[in-house]
C-alpha positions as CSV (number, residue, x, y, z in Angstrom):
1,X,-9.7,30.5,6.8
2,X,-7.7,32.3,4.5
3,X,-6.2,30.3,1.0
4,X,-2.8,29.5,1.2
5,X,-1.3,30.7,-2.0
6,X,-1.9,28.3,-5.3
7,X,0.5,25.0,-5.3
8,X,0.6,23.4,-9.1
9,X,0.6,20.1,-7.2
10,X,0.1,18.9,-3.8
11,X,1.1,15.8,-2.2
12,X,-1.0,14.1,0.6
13,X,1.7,11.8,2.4
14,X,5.6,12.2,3.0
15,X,6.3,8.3,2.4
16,X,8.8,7.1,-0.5
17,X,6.4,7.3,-2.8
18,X,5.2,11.5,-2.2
19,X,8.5,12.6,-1.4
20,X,9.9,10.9,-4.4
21,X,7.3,12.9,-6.3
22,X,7.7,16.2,-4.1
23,X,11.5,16.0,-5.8
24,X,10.8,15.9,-8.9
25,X,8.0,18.1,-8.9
26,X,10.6,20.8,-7.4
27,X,13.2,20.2,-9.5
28,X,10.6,20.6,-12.3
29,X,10.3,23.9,-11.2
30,X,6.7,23.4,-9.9
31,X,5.3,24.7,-7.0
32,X,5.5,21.7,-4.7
33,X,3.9,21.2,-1.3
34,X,3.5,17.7,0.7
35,X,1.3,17.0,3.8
36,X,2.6,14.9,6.0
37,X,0.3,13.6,9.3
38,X,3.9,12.8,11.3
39,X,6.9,14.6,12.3
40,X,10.2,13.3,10.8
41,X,12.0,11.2,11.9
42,X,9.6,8.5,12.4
43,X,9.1,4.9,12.5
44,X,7.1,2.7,10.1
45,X,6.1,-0.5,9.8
46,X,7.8,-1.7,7.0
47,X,9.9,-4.9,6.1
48,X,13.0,-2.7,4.9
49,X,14.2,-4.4,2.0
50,X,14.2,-2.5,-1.5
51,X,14.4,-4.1,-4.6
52,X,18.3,-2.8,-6.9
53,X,15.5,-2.3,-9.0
54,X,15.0,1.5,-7.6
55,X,19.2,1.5,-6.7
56,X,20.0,4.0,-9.7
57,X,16.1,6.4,-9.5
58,X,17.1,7.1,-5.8
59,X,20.6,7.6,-6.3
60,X,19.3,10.4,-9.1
61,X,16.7,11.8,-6.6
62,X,20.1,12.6,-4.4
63,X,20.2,9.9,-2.0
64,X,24.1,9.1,-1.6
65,X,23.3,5.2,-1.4
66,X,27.1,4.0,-2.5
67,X,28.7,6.0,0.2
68,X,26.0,4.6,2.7
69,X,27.6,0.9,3.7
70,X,24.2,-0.5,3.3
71,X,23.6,-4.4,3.2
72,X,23.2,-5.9,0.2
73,X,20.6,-8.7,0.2
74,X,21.0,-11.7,-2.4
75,X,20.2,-14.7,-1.1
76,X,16.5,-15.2,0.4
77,X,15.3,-18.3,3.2
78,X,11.7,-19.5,3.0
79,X,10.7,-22.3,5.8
80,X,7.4,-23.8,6.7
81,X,5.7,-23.7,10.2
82,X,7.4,-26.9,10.7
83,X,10.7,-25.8,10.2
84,X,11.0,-27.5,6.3
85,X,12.9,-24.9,4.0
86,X,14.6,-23.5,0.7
87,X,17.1,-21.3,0.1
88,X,17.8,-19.3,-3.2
89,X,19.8,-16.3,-5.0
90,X,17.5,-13.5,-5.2
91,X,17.4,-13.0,-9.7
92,X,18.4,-9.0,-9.1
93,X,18.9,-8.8,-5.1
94,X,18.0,-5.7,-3.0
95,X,19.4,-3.5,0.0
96,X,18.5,-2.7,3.4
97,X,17.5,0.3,5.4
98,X,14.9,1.4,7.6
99,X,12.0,4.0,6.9
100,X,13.4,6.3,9.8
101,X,16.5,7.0,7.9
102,X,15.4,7.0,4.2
103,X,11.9,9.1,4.8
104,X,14.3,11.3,6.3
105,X,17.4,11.8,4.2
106,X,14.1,12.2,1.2
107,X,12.6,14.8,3.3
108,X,15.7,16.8,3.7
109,X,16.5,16.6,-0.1
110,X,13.1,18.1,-0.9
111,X,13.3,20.8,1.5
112,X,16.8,21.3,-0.3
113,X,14.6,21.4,-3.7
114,X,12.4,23.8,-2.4
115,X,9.2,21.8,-1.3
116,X,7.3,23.4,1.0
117,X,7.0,20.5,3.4
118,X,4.5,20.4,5.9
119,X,4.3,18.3,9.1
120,X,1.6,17.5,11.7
121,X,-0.3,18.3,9.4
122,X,-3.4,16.2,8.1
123,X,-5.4,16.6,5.6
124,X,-9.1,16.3,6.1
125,X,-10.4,16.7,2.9
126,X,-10.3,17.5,-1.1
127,X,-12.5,19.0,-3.0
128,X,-12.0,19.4,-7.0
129,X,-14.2,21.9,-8.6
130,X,-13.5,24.0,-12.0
131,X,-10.2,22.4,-12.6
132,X,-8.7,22.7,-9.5
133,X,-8.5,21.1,-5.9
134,X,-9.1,23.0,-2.5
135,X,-7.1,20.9,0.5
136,X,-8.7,21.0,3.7
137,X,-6.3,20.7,6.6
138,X,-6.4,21.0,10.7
139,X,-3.5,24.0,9.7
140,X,-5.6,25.7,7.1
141,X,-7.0,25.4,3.9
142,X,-4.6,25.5,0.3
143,X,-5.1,24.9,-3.2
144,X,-3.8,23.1,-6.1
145,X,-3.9,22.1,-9.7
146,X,-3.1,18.7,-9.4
147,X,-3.4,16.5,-6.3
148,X,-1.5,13.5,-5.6
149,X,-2.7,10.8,-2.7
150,X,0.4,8.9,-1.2
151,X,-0.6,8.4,2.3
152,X,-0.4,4.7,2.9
153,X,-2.4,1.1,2.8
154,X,-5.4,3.4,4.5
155,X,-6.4,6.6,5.4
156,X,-9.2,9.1,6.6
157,X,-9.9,10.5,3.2
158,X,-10.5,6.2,1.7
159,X,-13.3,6.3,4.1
160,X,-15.0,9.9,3.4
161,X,-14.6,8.7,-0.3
162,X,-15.9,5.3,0.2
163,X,-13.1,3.6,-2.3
164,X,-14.4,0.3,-3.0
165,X,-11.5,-1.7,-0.8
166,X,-12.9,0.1,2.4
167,X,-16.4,-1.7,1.8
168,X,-15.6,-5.1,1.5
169,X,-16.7,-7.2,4.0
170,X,-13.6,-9.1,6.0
171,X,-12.0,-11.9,3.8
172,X,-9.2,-13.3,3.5
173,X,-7.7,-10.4,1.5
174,X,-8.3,-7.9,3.6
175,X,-8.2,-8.4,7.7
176,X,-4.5,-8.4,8.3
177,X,-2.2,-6.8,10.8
178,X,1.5,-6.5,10.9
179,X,4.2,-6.0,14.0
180,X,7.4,-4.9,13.6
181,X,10.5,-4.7,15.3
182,X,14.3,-3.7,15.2
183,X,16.3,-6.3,16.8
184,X,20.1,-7.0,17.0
185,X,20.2,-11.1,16.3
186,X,23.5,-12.9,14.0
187,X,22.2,-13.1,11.2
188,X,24.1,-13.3,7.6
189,X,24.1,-9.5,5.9
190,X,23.5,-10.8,2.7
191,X,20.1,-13.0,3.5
192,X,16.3,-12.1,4.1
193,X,14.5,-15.1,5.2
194,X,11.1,-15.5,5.0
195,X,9.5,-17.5,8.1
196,X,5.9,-19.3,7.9
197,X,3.4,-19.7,10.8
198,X,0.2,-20.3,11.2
199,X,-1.6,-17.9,9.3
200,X,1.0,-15.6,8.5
201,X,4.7,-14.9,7.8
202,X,8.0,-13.2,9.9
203,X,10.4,-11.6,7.5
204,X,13.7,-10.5,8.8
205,X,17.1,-8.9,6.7
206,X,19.5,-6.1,7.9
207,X,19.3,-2.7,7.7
208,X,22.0,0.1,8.4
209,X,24.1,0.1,11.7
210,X,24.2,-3.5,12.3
211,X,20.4,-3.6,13.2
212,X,17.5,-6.0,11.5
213,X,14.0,-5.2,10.4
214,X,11.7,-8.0,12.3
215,X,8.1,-7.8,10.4
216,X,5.2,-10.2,9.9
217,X,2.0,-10.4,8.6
218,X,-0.5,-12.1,10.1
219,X,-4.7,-12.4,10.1
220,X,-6.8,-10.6,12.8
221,X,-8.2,-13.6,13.9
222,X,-4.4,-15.0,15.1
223,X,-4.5,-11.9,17.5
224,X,-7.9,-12.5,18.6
225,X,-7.2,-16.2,19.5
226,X,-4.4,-15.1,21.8
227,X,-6.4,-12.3,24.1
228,X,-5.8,-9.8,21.7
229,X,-2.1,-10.0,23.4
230,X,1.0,-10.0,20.8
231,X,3.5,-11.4,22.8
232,X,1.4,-14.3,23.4
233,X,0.6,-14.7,19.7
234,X,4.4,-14.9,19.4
235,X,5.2,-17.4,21.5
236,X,1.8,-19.5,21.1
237,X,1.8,-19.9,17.1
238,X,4.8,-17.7,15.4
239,X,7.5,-20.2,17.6
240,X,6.0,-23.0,16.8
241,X,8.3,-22.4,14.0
242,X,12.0,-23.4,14.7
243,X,13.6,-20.8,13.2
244,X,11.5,-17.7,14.8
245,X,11.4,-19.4,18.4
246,X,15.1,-19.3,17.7
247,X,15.2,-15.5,16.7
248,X,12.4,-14.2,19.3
249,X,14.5,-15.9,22.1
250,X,17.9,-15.0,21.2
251,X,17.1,-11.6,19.7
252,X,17.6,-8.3,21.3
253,X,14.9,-6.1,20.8
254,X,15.7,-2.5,20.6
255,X,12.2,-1.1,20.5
256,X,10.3,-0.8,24.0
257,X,6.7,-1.6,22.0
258,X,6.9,-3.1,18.8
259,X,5.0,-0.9,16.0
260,X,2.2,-1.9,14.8
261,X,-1.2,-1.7,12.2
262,X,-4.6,-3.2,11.7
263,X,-6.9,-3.6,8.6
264,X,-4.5,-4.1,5.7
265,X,-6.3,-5.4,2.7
266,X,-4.5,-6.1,-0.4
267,X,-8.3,-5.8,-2.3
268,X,-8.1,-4.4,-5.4
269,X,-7.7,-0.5,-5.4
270,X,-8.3,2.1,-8.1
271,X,-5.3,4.3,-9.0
272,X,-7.6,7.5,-9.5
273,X,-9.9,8.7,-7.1
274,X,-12.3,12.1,-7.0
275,X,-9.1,13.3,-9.7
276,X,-6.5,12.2,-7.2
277,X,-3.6,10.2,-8.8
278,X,-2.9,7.7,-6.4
279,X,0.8,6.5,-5.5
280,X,2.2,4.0,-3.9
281,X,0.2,1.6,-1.4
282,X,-2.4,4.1,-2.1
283,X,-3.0,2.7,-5.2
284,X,-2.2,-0.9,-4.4
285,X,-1.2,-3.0,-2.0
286,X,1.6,-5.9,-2.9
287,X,1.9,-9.0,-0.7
288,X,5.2,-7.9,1.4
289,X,6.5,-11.4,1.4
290,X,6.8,-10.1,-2.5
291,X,9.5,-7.8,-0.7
292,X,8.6,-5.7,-3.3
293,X,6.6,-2.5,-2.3
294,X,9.2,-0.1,-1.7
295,X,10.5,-0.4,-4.9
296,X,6.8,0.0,-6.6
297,X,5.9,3.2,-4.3
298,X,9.1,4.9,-5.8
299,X,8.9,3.6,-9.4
300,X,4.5,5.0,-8.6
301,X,5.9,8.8,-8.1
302,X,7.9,8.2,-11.6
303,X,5.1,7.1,-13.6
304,X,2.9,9.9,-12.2
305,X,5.8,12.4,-12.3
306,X,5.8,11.8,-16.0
307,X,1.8,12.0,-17.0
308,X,1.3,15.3,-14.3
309,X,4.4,17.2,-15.8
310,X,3.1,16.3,-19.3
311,X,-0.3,17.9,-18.2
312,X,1.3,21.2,-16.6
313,X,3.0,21.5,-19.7
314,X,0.1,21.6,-21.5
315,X,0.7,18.4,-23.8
316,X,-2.7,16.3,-22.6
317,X,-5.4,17.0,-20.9
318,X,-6.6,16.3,-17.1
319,X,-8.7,13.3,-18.2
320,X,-6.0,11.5,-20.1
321,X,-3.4,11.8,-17.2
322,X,-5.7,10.1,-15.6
323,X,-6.3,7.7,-17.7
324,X,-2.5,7.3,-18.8
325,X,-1.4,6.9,-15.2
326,X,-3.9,4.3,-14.9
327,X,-2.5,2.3,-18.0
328,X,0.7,2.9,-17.2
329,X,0.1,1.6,-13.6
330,X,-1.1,-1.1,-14.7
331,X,1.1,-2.2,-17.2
332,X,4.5,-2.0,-14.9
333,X,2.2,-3.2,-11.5
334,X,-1.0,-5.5,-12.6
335,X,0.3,-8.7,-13.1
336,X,3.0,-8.3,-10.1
337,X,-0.2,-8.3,-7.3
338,X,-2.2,-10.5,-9.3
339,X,1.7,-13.1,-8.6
340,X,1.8,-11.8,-4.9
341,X,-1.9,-12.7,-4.4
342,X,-1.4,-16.4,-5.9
343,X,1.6,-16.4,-3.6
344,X,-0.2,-15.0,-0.4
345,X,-2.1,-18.0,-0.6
346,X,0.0,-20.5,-0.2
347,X,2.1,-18.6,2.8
348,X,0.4,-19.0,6.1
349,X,-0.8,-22.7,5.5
350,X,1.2,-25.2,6.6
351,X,0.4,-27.8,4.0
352,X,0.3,-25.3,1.2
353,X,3.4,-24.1,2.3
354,X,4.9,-26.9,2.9
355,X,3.7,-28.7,-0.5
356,X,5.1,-25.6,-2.3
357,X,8.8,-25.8,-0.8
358,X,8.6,-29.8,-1.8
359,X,7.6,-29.1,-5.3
360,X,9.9,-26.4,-5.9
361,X,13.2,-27.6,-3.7
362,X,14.2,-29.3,-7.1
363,X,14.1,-26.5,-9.3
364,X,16.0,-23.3,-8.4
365,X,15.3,-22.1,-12.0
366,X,11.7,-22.0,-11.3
367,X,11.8,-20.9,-7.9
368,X,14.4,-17.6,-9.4
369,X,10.9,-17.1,-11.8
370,X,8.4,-16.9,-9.2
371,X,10.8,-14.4,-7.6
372,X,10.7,-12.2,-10.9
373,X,7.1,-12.5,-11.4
374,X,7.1,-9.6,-8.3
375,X,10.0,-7.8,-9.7
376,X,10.6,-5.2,-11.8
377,X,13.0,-4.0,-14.1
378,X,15.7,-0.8,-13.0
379,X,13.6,2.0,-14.2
């Protein structure tokens, strides 16, 4: 197969977190080019809700987000299996909207930029050899001088490279699936609420047109206790909980299937792989009930944005991008999964849960802290 011509950088995913890099890679004036397995529009599952954190990066990357009428989210509902619960103000609040419109309104603007932007297409594997990368596709082969990986919580090209989170035996990090739906329910515009089960969570928060994102999280094992069947699992264990037997049999559901995936681990992940700058849930996973990974996917392609332009430009070399990006990474990110990780743990339990909402109830100073240990800063 013939070479497409030479790319400086290429993008393996069309999420947030490579199209926000495929933008300013174009606008850069670099040669851009993103893979993308799907065909947009598409579905994903996602909870929906993005941190004000990312309000003014998007707005620069072209995305018209004041004229858009989107819900803003500041007030967030936590309750326990049981039905026990808090309420709070979220310390900088959020927005709502789903993947099908964002990933597309992104995907337009970096067609608009000049990415070449390539769908159905997946990439089978990378190869870096004498300071540059050759991209196998089922389209045809390209190459590149620097290679971004943004494709998601876990792909093809994790298991050809046998990353270190794709080897660990199941625990309790790493054997998770999620559902989602979009539902019409009432539901106040400005709330995400948070709903415990048994072993797992439902969040729920509006998104554009009058329509709510339905997610949750929940261990393989739930699934496998109910036949393997979802709808059993919700009404056998998620209902149990007052407040979701109240949403799953009032809401309605405007998806015939709900969308889901299997073998999430939120195990530590490296943020550079074969010479691959990893971004967004590529390079780690945060706890969604965080509410937070959106916002760290897109605030990813800006860190990386910064280090790959600096060595284009001829400022560093290859091996300290890579070794910046990681610092930087984990400077803005570290201590934000290590909070959603101590967190995870006590969601899904109903006596950690439970003992949590108790000890906290009292103190909506403390319980506005634990919010900001999973939050950023606008960036």
């Amino acid at each position: 197969m013939s070479l497409q011509p030479k790319y400086d950088i290429a993008i393996v995913g069309g999420g947030l977190a490579g199209l926000a890099l495929a933008i300013q890679s174009a606008r850069a004036g670099y040669k851009t080019v993103l893979f993308e397995r799907e065909k947009y529009p598409f579905h994903k599952v996602c909870g929906e809700y993005i941190s004000l954190e990312s309000w003014n990066f998007l707005q620069d990357l072209g995305l018209p987000l004041s004229d858009m009428q989107l819900p803003i989210i500041n007030r967030l509902l936590i309750t326990t299996p049981n039905g026990n619960y808090i309420e709070s103000t979220l310390p900088l609040g959020g927005f709502g909207i789903s993947r099908y419109s964002i990933d597309k309104l992104l995907a337009d603007i970096a067609r608009q930029e000049g990415v070449i932007l390539l769908e159905e297409t997946k990439v089978v594997n990378i190869v870096y050899r004498n300071n540059s990368f050759l991209l196998f596709t089922n389209k045809g082969d390209s190459e590149a001088t620097v290679v971004a990986g943004a494709y998601g919580k876990r792909g093809n090209l994790d298991i050809k490279w046998k990353r270190q989170f794709t080897k660990v035996k199941p625990n309790k990090l790493n054997h998770y699936i999620a559902v989602k739906y979009h539902i019409r329910t009432h539901h106040p515009a400005d709330l995400i609420a948070l709903h415990n089960f048994e072993n797992g969570y439902c969040g729920i928060s509006q998104i554009e047109e009058n329509k709510y994102c339905l997610c949750y999280l929940t261990t393989a094992a739930n699934l496998r206790k109910c036949r393997n069947d979802i709808s059993s699992m919700e009404k056998d264990i998620l209902m149990k909980n007052p407040f979701l037997e109240k949403i799953f049999s009032n809401a309605e559901m405007l998806y015939e299937e709900p969308l889901t995936i299997s073998r999430i681990s939120f195990n530590k992940k490296t943020q550079v792989e074969n010479h691959v700058l990893m971004i967004g849930d590529t390079a780690g996973l945060i706890a969604p009930l965080c509410g937070n990974g959106m916002s760290m996917a897109l605030h990813s392609s800006k860190l990386a944005f910064e280090e790959i332009n600096s060595f284009l430009q001829g400022r560093i070399n290859r091996y300290e991008m890579e070794i910046q990006y990681t610092e930087q990474w984990e400077k803005y990110f570290g201590r934000r999964l290590q909070a959603g990780r101590l967190l995870q743990s006590f969601f899904g339990s109903s006596i950690l849960s439970n003992v949590l909402i108790k000890l906290v109830k009292p103190f909506p100073k403390f319980v506005a802290f634990l919010i900001r240990q999973t939050h950023g800063k606008p960036f």
